[in-house]
LUMPA-591414 format. One line per field, with one value per residue (C-alpha): residue number from 1; x, y, z; chain. Coordinates in pm, 1 decimal. Each point is the difference from the previous one (the first is absolute). Layout:
REM LUMPA-591414
k <- NUM|...
x <- X|...
y <- Y|...
z <- Z|...
c <- A|...
END
This chain:
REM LUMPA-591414
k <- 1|2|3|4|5|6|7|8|9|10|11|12|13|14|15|16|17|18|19|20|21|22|23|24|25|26|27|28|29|30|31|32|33|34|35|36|37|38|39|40|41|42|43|44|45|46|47|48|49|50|51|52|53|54|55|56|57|58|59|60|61|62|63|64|65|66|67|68|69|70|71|72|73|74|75|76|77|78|79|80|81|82|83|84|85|86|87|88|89|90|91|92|93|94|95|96|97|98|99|100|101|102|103|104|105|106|107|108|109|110|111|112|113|114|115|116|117|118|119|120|121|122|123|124|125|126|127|128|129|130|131|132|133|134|135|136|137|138|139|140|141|142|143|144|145|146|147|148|149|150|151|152|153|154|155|156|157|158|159|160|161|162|163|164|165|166|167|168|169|170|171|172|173|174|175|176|177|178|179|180|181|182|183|184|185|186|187|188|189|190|191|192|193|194|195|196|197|198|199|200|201|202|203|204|205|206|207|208|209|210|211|212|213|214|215|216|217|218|219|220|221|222|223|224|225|226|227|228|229|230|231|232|233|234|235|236|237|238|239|240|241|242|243|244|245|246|247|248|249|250|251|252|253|254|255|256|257|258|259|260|261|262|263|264|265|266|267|268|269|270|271|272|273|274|275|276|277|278|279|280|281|282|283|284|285|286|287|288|289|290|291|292|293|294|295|296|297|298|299|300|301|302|303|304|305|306|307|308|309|310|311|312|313|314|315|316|317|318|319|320|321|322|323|324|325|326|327|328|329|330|331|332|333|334|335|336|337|338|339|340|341|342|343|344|345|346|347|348|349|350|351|352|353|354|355|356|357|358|359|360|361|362|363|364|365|366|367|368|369|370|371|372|373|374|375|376|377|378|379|380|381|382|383|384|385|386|387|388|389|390|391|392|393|394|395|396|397|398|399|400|401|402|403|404|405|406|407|408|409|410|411|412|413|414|415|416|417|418|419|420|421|422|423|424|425|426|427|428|429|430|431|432|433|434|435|436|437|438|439|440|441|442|443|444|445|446|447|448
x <- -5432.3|-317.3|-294.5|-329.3|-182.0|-302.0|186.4|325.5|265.2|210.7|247.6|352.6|303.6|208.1|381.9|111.6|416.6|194.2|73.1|327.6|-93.2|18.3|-375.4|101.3|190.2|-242.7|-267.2|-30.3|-294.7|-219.4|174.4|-273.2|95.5|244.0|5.1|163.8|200.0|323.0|179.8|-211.2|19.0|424.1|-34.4|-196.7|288.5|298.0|-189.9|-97.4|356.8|64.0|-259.5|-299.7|-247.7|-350.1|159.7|226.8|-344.6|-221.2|42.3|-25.2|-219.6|245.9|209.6|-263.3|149.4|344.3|246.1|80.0|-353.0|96.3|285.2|-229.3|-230.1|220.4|189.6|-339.1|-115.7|383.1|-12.1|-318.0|67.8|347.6|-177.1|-301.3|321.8|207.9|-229.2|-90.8|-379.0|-220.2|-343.9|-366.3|-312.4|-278.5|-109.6|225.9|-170.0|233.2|-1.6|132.2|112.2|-51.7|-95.5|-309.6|27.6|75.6|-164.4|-130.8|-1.5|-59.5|244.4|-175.2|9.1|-287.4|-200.3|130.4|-322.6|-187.3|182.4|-61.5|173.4|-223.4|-171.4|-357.5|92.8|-267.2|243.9|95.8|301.2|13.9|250.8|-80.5|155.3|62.9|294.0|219.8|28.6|371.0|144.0|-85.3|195.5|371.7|-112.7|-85.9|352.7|94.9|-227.6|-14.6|216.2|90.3|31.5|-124.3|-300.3|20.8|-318.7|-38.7|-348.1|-247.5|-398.9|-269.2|-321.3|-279.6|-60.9|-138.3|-88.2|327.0|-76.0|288.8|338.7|-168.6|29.3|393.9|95.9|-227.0|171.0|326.2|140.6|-20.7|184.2|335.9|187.2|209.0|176.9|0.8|291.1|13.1|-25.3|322.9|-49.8|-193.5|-269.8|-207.9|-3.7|-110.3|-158.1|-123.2|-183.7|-87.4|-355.5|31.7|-324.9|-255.0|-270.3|152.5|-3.5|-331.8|-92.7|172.5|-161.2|-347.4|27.4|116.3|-296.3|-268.5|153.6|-10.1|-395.7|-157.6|-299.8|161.5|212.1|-296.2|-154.2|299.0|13.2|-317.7|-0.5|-177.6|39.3|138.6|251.9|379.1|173.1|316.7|241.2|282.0|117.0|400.7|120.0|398.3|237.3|-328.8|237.1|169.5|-298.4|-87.6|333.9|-51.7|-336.9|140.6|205.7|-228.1|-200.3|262.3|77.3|-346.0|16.8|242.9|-254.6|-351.9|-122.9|22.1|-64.3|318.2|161.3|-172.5|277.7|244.2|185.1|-59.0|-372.7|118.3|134.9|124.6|-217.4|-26.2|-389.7|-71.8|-321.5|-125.6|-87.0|314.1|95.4|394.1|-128.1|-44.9|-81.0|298.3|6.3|223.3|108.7|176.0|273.9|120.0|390.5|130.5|-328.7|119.6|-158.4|-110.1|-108.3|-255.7|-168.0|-239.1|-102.8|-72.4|-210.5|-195.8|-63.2|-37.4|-310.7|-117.8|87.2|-181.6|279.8|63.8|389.5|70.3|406.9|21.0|255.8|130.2|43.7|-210.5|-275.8|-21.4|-95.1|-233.3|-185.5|0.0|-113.9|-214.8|-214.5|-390.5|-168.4|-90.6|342.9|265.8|351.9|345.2|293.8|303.7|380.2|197.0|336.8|-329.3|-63.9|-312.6|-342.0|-326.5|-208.6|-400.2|-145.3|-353.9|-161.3|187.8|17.8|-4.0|-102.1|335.2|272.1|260.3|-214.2|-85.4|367.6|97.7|-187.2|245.9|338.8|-61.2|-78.6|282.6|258.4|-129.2|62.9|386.4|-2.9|176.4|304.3|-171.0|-325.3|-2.1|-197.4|128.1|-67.4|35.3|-29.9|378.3|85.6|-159.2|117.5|359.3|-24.4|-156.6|328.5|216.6|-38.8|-76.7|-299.2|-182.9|-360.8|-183.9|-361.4|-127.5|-318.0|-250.1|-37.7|-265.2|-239.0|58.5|-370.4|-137.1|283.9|-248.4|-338.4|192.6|169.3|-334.6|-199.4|257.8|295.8|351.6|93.5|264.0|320.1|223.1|-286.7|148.1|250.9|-60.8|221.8|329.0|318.7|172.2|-328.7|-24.7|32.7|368.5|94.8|56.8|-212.0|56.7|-161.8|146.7|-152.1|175.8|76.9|357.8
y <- 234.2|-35.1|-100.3|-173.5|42.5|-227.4|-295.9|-61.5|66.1|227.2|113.7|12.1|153.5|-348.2|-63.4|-201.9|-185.3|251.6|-109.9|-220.4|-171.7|-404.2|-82.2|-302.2|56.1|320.3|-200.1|-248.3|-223.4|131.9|29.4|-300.9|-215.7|-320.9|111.8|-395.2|25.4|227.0|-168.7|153.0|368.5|-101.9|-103.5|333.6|210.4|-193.5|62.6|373.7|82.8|364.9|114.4|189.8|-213.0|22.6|-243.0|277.8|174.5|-272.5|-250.6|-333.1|-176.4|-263.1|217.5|153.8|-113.0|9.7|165.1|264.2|100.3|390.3|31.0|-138.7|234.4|261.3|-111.5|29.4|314.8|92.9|-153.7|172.3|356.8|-136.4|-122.1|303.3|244.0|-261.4|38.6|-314.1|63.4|167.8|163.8|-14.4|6.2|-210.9|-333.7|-329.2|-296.9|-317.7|-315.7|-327.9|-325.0|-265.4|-394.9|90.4|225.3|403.0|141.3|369.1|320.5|295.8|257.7|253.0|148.6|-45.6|196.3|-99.5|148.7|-307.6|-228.5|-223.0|-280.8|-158.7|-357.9|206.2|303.1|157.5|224.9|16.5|-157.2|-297.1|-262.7|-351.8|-170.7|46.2|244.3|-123.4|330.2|-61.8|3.4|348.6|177.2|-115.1|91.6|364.1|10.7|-49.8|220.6|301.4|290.4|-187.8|171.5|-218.1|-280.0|-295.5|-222.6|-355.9|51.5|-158.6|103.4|-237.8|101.5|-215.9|118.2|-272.1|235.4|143.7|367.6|98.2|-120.2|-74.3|338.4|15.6|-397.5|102.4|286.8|-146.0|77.3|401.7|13.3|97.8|-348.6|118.3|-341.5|-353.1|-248.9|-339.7|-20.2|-150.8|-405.1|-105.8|230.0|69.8|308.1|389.7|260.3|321.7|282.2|361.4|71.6|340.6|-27.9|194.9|-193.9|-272.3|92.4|149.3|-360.8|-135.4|228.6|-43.9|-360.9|68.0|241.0|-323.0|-219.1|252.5|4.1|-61.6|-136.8|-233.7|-104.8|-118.4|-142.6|-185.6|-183.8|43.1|206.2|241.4|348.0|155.6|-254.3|192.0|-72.4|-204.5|169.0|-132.1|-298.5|-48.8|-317.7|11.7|232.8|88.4|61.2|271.1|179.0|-58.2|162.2|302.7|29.9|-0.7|287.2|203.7|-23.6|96.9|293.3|98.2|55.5|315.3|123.2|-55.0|193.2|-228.8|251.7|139.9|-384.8|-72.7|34.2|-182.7|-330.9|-157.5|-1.6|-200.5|-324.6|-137.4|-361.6|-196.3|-100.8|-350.4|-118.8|-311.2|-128.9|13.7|-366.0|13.0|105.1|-342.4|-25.3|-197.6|-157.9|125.8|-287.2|12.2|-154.4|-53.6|-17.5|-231.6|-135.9|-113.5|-335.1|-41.0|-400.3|129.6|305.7|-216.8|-91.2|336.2|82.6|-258.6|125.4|311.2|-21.7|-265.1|-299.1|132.0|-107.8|-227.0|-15.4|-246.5|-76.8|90.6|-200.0|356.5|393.1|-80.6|-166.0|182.2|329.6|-161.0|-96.0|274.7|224.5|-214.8|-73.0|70.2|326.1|-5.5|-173.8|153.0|-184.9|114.1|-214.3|-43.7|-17.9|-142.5|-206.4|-272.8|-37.3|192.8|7.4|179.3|132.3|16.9|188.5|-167.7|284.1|339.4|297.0|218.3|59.4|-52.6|-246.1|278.9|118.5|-331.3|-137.4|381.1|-31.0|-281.8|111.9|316.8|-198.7|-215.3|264.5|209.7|-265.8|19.5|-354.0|131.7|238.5|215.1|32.0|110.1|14.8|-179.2|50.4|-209.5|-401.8|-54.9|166.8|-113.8|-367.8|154.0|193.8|-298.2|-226.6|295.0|-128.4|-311.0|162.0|222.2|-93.4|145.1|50.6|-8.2|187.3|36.2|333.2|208.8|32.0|393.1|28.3|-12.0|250.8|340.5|-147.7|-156.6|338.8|182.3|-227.8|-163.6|247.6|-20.6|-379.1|-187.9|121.2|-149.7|-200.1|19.8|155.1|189.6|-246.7|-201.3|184.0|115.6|146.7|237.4|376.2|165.8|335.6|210.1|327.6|210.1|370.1|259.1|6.4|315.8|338.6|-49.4
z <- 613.6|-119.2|271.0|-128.4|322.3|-49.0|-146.9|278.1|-235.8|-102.3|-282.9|152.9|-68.2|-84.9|27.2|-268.9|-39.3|-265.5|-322.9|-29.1|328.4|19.5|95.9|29.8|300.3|104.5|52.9|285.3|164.4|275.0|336.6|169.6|-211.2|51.0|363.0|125.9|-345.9|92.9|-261.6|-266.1|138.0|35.0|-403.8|-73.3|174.6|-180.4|-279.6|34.2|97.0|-15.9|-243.2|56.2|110.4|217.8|232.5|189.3|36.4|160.7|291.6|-77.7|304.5|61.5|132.2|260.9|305.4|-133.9|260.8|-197.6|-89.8|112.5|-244.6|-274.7|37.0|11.5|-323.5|-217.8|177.2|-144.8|-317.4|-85.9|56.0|-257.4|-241.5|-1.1|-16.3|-229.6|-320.8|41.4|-65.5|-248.0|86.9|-184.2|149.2|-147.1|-50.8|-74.0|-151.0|140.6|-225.0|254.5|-163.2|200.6|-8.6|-109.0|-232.4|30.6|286.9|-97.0|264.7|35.1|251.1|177.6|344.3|243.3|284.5|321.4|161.2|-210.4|153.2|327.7|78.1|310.5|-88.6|13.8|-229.7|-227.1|-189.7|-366.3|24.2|294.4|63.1|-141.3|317.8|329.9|92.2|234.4|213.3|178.1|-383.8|-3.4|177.0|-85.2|-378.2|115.5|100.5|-338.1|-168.0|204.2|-72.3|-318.7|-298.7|-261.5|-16.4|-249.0|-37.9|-5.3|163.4|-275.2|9.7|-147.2|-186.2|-49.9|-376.7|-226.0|-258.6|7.3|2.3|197.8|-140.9|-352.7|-148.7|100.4|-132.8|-315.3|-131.7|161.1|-373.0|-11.4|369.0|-4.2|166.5|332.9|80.7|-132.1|128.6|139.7|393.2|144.8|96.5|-300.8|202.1|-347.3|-176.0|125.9|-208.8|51.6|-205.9|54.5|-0.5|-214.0|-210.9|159.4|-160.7|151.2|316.4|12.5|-85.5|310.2|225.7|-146.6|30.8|360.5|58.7|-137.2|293.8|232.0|-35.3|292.4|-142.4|-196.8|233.7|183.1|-308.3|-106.7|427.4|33.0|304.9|180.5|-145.3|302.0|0.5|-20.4|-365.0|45.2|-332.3|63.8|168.8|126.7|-166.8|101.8|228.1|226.4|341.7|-225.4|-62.4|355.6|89.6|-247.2|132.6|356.3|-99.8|-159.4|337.3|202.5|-240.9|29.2|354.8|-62.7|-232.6|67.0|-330.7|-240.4|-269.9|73.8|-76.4|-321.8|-155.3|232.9|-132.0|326.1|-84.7|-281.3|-120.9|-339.7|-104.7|-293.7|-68.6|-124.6|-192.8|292.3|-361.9|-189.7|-128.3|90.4|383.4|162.0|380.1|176.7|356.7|253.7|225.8|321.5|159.7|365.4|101.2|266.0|142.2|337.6|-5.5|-445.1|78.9|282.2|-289.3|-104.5|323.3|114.8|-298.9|54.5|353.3|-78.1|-279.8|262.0|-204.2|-319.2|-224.8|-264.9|-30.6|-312.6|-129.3|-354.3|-249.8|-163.6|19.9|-345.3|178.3|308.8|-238.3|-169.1|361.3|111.7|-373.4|-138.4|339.6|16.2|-30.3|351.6|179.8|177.9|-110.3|76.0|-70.7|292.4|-84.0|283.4|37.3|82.5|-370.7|-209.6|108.3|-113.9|350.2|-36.1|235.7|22.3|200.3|-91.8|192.8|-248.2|-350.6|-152.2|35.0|70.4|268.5|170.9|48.8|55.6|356.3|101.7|-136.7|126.5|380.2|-46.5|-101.3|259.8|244.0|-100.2|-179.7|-308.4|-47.6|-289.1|-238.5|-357.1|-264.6|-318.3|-363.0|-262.0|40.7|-72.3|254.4|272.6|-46.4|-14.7|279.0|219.1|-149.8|190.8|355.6|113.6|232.5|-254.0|-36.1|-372.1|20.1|-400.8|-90.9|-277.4|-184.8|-0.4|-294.2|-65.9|-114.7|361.4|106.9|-27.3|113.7|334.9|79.6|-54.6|206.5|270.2|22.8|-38.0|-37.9|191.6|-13.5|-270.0|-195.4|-335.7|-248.8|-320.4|-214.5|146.7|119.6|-275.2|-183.2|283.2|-38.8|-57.2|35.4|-257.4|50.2|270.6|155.9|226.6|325.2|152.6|-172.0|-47.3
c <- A|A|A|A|A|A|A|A|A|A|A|A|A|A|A|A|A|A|A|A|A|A|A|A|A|A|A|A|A|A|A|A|A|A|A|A|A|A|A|A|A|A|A|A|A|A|A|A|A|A|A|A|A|A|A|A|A|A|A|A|A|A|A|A|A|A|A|A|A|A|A|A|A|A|A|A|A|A|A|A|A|A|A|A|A|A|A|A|A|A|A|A|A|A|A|A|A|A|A|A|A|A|A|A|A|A|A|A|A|A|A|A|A|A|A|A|A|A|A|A|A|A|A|A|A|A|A|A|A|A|A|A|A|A|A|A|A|A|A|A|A|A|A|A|A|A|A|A|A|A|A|A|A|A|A|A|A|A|A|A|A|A|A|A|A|A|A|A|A|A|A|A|A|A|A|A|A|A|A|A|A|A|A|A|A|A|A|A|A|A|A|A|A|A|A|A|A|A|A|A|A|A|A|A|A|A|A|A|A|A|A|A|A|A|A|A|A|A|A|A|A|A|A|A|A|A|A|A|A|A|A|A|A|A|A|A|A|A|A|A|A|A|A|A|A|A|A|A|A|A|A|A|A|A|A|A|A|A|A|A|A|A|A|A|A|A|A|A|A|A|A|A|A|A|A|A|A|A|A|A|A|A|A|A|A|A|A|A|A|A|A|A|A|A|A|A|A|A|A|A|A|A|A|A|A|A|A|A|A|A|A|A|A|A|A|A|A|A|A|A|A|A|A|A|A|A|A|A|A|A|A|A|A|A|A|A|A|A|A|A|A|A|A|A|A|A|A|A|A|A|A|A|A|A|A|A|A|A|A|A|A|A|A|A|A|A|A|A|A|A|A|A|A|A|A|A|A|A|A|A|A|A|A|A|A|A|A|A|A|A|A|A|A|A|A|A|A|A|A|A|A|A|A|A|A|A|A|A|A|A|A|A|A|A|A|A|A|A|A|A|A|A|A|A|A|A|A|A|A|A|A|A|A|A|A|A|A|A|A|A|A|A|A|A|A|A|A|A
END
């Protein structure tokens, strides 16, 4: 493991599947995703069967209150130590370049492990590394039960850079020809195609870290927001899997505790944890919304009447002819308006809310679902990506009630966390569902 103090990263030691493994069943979808969609965890499981595969390893979040959550986690705590004495791994520490396709294109990456001591996941942080969103602190803690004591981490955590220039992942997608290739396979589900490459050109990497080093300037940091100098450099912002950083921060902290010197835990893999880093600028990343749903409102006719009391009548609530039509309401509104769209067994309506309560949409109707769910007038609350599939999911029960909402332009993502904080939690999605992060790469996180 090699540490680059200055810069938050580090060189880890990286577990990699053994030749002659299917990848395609290896390799599964981040655990928070499809988490009101058992049916597509149930078609992963048919599908891995009995092969080796990351999903014996992770816990998919659908399952979270599951009655048998202890035996779960006890099964991949199991599973683990099997497959790290199996042979089902190989070792290499270094770099991996990651090459996505997705709707828009290939996606490029690169794998690295960060500084847990850069990283602060409160809405006012001024660390390197902060949190994008707000962290919803009561998912913390049943994910520490997962990871603690475990043997093995596997990341679907994904960092952003805001690198126009593209100094950082540049040098690795530009000689992507004279690195050896590791894996390239199609993802199961017509998920798009994974690649990966070994950063083994020293020039190469010397490249990547320079670059790093240039946006780790403080003064042109400043420049570039035009800030005061003083002000603390944001490096790297969390784009998906934030709560599991969160939970291997939590960890860290609580290991730190036993061992105040933290000279002595340099070297620990709990100070640690395994991220891809995304260019904010790369074409094929494209900002998604994250909607939300409600199941079994008690009383769905009587929602629109209490969000019209509740922004104190502030609301222009208009039926639209078509799913088609309500998303174009609500995306192609005015620079300045707040539009969401509702999905109810009432038909399809856009909601303007003519004096907003916050700066963003997800934040203004956030205030009343949070009141109203609160206030026990719904069964559950999720968060939804992917359009599809929150017109499905509001089709399974005659009570559901869909809220649509407009994405976020990914441009004003750095200067808003810089100058406002952490944004609300679950504003938007770094591509739909499927284009989400799956696990291939893993690193040891005990001795053993």
């Amino acid at each position: 493991m090699k540490i680059f103090d200055n810069r938050a990263v580090v060189k880890a030691d990286i577990l990699l599947p053994a030749e002659g493994l299917d990848l395609a069943r290896w390799s599964v979808i981040a655990c928070d995703q499809y988490t009101s969609e058992p049916e597509y965890w149930e078609r992963v499981a048919a599908f891995v069967g009995a092969a080796p595969s990351t999903y014996y390893l992770i816990y998919p979040e659908v399952y979270l209150n599951a009655p048998d959550k202890e035996t779960r986690i006890r099964n991949i705590k199991s599973k683990m130590r099997e497959y790290l004495s199996g042979g089902i791994f190989k070792e290499m520490e270094g770099i991996i370049y990651v090459e996505r396709e997705t709707a828009h294109g290939w996606r490029k990456g690169l794998l690295l492990a960060v500084d847990l001591e850069k990283y602060d996941y409160r809405p006012q942080a001024q660390s390197l590394i902060r949190a994008t969103e707000g962290t919803i602190l009561e998912r913390i803690p049943p994910r520490v039960q997962i990871r603690e004591g475990a043997d093995l981490e596997l990341p679907h955590i994904m960092m952003l850079v805001d690198d126009p220039a593209n100094l950082f992942i540049g040098p690795a997608s530009d000689h992507r020809s004279d690195l050896p290739c590791l894996y390239d396979f199609d993802l199961m589900f017509d998920s798009g195609r994974l690649r990966g490459y070994f950063v083994n050109q020293p020039k190469v990497e010397e490249k990547i870290l320079a670059g790093l080093g240039q946006l780790a300037d403080q003064k042109r940091f400043c420049q570039r927001y035009n800030l005061p100098p003083e002000t603390p450099l944001l490096l790297f912002a969390v784009g998906d899997g934030n709560h599991s950083l969160a939970t291997a921060k939590t960890i860290w902290e609580k290991t730190k505790v036993t061992c105040p010197n933290l000279e002595e835990l340099k070297n620990s893999p709990l100070r640690y944890a395994l991220v891809e880093i995304v260019n904010l600028h790369d074409e094929a990343l494209v900002f998604e919304p994250i909607h939300r749903i409600l199941f079994e409102v008690k009383d769905s006719p009587a929602f629109e009447q209490e969000l019209q009391v509740f922004f104190h009548q502030q609301v222009e609530i208009r039926p639209q002819p078509s799913y088609e039509e309500l998303k174009k309401a609500v995306n192609n509104k005015g620079k300045s308006e707040q539009v969401a769209g509702l999905l109810s067994n009432q038909g399809l309506k856009s909601i303007k809310f003519l004096k907003p309560s916050t700066n963003l949409t997800v934040g203004t109707i956030q205030t009343f679902l949070d009141k109203f769910f609160s206030d026990r007038k719904a069964q559950g609350l999720d968060y939804v990506h992917g359009d599809d599939s929150l017109l499905q999911l509001v089709k399974k029960g005659k009570n559901n009630v869909g809220i649509y909402l407009p994405a976020l332009d990914k441009n004003e993502l750095f200067p808003t966390v810089i100058l406002d904080g952490a944004l609300p939690r679950k504003t938007f999605s770094m591509g739909e569902a499927w284009e989400k992060r799956f696990y291939l790469e893993g690193r040891k996180l005990t001795s053993r």
